[in-house]
C-alpha positions in Angstrom: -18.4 6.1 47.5 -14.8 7.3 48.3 -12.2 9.6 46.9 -9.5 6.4 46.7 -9.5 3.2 47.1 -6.1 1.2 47.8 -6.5 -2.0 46.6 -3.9 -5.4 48.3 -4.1 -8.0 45.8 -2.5 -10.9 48.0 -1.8 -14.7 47.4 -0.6 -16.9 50.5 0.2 -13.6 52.0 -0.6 -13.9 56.0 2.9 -13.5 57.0 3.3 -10.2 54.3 0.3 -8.4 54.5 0.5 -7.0 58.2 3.7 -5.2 57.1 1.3 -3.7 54.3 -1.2 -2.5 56.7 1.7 -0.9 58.7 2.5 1.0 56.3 -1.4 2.1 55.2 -2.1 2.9 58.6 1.0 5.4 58.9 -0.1 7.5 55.8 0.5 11.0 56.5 -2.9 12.5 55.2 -4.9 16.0 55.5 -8.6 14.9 55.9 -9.0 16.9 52.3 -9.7 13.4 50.9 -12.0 10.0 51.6 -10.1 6.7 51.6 -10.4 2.9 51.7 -8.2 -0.3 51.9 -9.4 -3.6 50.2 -8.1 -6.7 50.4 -8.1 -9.2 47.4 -7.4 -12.6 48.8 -6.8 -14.2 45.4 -7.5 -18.2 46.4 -5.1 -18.5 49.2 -4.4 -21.7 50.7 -2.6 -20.1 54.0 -4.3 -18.3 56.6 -4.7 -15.1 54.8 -8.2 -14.5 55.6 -7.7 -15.1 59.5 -4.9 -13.1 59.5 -7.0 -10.4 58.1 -9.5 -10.9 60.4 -7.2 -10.5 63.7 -6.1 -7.1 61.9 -9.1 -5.8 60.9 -10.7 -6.4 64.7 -7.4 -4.2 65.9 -7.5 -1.3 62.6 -7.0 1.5 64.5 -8.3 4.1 62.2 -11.3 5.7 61.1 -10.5 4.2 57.3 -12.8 1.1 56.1 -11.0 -1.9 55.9 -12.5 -4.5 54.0 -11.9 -8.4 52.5 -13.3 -9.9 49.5 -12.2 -13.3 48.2 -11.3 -14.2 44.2 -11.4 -17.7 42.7 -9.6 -17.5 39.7 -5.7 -17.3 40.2 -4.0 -14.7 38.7 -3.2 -10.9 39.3 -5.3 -9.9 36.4 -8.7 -11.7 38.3 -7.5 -9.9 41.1 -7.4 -6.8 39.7 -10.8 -7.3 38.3 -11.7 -8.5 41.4 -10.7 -5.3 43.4 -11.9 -3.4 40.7 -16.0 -4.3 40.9 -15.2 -4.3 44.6 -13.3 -1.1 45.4 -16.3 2.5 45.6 -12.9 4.7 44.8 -13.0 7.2 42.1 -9.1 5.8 41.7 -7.3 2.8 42.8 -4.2 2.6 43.8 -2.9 -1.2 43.6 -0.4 -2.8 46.1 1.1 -6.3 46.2 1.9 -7.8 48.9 5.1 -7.2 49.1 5.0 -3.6 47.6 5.5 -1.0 50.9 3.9 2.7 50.7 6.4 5.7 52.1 4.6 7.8 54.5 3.5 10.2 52.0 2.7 7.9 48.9 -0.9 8.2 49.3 -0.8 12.3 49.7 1.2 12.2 46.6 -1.4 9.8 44.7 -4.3 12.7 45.6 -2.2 15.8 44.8 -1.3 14.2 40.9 -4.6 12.7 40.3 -6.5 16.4 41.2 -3.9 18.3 38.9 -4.2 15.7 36.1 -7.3 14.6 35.4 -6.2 13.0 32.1 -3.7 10.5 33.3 -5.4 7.3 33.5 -2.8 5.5 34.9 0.4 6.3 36.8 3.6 4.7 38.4 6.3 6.3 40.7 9.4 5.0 42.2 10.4 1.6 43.3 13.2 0.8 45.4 14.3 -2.6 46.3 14.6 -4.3 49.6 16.7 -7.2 49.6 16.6 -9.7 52.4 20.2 -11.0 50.4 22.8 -8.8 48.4 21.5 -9.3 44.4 23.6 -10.8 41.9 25.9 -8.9 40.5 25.4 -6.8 37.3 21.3 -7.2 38.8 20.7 -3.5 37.1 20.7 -5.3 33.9 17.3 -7.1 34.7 16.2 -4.9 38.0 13.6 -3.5 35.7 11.8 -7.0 35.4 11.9 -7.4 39.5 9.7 -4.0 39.0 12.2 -1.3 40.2 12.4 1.8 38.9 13.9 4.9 39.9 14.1 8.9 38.5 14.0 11.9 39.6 11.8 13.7 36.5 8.1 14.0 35.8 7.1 12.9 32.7 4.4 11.1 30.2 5.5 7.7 29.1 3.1 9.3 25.9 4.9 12.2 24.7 8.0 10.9 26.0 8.5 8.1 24.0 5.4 7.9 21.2 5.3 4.8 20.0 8.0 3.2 21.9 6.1 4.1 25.2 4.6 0.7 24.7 8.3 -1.4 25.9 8.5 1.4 28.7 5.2 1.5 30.9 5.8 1.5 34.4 6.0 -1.5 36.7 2.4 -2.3 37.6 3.8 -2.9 41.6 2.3 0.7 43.2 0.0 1.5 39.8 -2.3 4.0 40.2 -5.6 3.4 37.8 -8.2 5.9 37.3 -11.6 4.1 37.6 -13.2 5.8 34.2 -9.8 4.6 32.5 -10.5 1.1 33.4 -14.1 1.4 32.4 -13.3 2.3 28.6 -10.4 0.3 28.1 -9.8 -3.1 30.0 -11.5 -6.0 28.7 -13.2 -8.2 31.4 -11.1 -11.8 30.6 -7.5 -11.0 30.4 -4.8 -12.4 27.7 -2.4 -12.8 30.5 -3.5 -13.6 33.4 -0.6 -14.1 35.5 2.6 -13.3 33.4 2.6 -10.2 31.5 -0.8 -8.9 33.2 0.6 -4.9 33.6 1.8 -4.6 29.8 -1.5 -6.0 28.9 -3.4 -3.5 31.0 -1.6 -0.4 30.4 -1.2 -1.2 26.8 -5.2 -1.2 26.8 -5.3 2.6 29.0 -3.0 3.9 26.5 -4.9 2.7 23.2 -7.9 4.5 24.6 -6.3 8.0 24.7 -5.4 7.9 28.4 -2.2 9.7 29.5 0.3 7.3 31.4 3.0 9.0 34.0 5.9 8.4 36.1 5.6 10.1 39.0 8.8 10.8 41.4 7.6 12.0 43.9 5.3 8.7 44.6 7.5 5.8 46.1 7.4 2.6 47.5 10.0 -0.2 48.7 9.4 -3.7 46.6 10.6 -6.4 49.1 12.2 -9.1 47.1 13.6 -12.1 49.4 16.6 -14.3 49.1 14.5 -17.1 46.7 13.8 -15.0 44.0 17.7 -14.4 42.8 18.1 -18.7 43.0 18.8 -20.5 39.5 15.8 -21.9 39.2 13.3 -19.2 39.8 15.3 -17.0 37.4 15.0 -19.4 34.8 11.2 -20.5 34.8 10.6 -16.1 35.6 12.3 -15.0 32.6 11.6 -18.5 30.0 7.1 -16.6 31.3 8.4 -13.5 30.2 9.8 -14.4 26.9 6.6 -16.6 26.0 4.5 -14.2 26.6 5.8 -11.8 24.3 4.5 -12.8 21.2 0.6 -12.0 21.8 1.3 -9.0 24.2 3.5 -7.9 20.9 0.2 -8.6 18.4 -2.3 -6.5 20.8 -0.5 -3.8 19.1 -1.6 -4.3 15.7 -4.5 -5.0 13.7 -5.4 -8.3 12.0 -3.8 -7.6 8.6 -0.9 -6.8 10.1 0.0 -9.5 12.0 1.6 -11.7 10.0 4.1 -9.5 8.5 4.6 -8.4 12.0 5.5 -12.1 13.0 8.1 -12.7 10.6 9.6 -9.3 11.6 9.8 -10.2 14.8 11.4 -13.8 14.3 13.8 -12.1 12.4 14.9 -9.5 15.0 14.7 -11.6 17.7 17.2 -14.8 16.1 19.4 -11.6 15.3 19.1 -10.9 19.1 20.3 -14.1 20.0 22.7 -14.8 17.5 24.5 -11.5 18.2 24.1 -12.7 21.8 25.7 -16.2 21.6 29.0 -14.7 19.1 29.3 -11.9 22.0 29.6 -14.7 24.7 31.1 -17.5 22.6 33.8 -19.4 24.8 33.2 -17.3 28.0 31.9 -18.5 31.1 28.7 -15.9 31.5 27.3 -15.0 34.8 23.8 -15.6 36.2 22.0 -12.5 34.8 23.4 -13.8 31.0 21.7 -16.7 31.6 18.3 -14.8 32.6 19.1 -12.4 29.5 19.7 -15.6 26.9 17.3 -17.6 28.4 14.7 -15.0 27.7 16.1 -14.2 24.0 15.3 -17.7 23.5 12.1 -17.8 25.0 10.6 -14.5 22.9 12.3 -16.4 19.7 10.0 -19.0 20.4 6.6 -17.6 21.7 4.9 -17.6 18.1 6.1 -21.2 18.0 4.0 -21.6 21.5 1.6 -19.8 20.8 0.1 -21.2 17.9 0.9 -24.9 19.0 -0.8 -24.3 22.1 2.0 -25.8 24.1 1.4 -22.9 26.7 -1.8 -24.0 28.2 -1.1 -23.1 31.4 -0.2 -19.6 30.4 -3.4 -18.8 28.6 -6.1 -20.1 30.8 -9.6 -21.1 30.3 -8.3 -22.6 26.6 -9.4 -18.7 25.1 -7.4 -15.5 24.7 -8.3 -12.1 23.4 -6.5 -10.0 21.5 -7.5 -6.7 21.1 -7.3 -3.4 19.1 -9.5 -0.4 19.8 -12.8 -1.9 18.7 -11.4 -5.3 17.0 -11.0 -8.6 18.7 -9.3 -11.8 17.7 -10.8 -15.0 19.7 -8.4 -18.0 18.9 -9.0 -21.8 20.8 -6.3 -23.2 22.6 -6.3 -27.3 22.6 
């Protein structure tokens, strides 16, 4: 067993995850604390696990370094993965392309000691772009998982019940292990899109205090193909389907389907309002991200009852849950 396990979840990443190790292996700590780094190598078809290797041989610290290999693709099997595999009493998670500051792993020790009821936490994110972004990017940076502020504060008290469309990015989360043990199911709703709400929505239905931390930072690289056309459309069409169920692991059964028609109803206001604000202009790219996710979320129930996003809910089941009730629904 160790104090802290930092956890890569990495797919195809052989030419990102040395810069990762870089960074893990200048970590300005005290000795006050026991550490580990594990690499998830979620079903990689590069040279991932080679590349690890030739690191691994040259790890030039007294840290364990280790590998283990997951089948099922997706961030939330990785997770899982890391999760069964990690001995840390809390795990911090990295992407691939998510870069630690020197002290990130100092500051990870000193809030988890002083608040043992935070069962998960976020801090900054700052962006490194290999090309300028868009202009007007602010408007969506949040969904490219930045975030930045200088104040300490529960997403809990902060915002109550809203806290739920403010949880922190999941690049850089910090998990405590006994969080994840009463709260996260063991097959995830959404597996690849959506897979942080889904998580931290569970942590906070189980009582667990969730945090932004300032003083915790990383840099989130983000290259030159993620701003083209056609990623943006197909990223934000995932996030717009995938609102519908996230939405319903809020509620209970009875609910739902007043919920639904809500929701329709907000969301075609959303869009109409949207359209009559743009009519005859030429709008930029991040309008089209913004409409073309309007449109999506309007039609997510529509999806998700037809079963027309098979390959968004994988393995034909999903789960929704609240506290102790679940909802099992077959996907043709």
């Amino acid at each position: 067993m160790v104090d802290f396990s930092v956890v890569i979840c990495t797919y195809n990443g052989a030419s990102r995850i040395p810069r990762v190790l870089e960074r893990l292996q200048r970590q300005q700590v005290d000795g006050s604390f026991t550490w580990e780094v594990l690499v998830v190598d979620n079903n990689s078809s590069d040279c991932t696990a080679e590349v690890f290797q030739e690191h691994q041989a040259s790890w030039q610290s007294d840290v364990p370094l280790r590998y283990c290999f997951e089948s099922c693709q997706g961030l939330a099997y990785a997770r899982r993965r890391g999760f069964r595999s990690a001995q840390g009493v809390v795990l911090a998670f990295l992407d691939d392309d998510n870069l630690p500051h020197s002290t990130w792993l100092t500051e990870i020790v000193a809030f988890s000691r002083s608040h043992p009821q935070a069962g998960a936490y976020g801090g900054q994110i700052y962006g490194e772009f290999d090309v300028p972004p868009p202009k007007n990017f602010k408007r969506i940076a949040r969904f490219f998982a930045l975030v930045q502020g200088e104040s300490l504060y529960c997403y809990n008290q902060k915002y109550s019940d809203s806290a739920i469309k403010m949880f922190p990015p999941g690049a850089g989360i910090v998990v405590r292990k006994e969080a994840w043990q009463t709260s996260i199911t063991r097959d995830p709703l959404l597996p690849q899109t959506g897979e942080d709400l889904e998580m931290l929505l569970h942590i906070w239905q189980a009582g667990w205090e969730i945090w932004f931390v300032p003083t915790i930072k990383i840099d989130h690289h983000i290259p030159a193909s993620r701003f083209e056309q056609q990623y943006l459309t197909k990223f934000f069409h995932q996030n717009g389907l995938i609102r519908y169920p996230y939405r319903m692991l809020q509620y209970r059964a009875w609910q739902r389907p007043f919920l639904t028609l809500l929701y329709i109803m907000s969301d075609l206001e959303k869009l109409i309002l949207f359209t009559l604000r743009n009519f005859g202009q030429t709008i930029d790219l991040i309008d089209q991200c913004e409409r073309q996710l309007l449109l999506s979320t309007l039609l997510s129930p529509v999806y998700y009852f037809l079963g027309l996003t098979k390959g968004l809910w994988t393995r034909g089941l999903s789960k929704l849950t609240r506290s102790t009730y679940t909802l099992k629904r077959k996907f043709l």
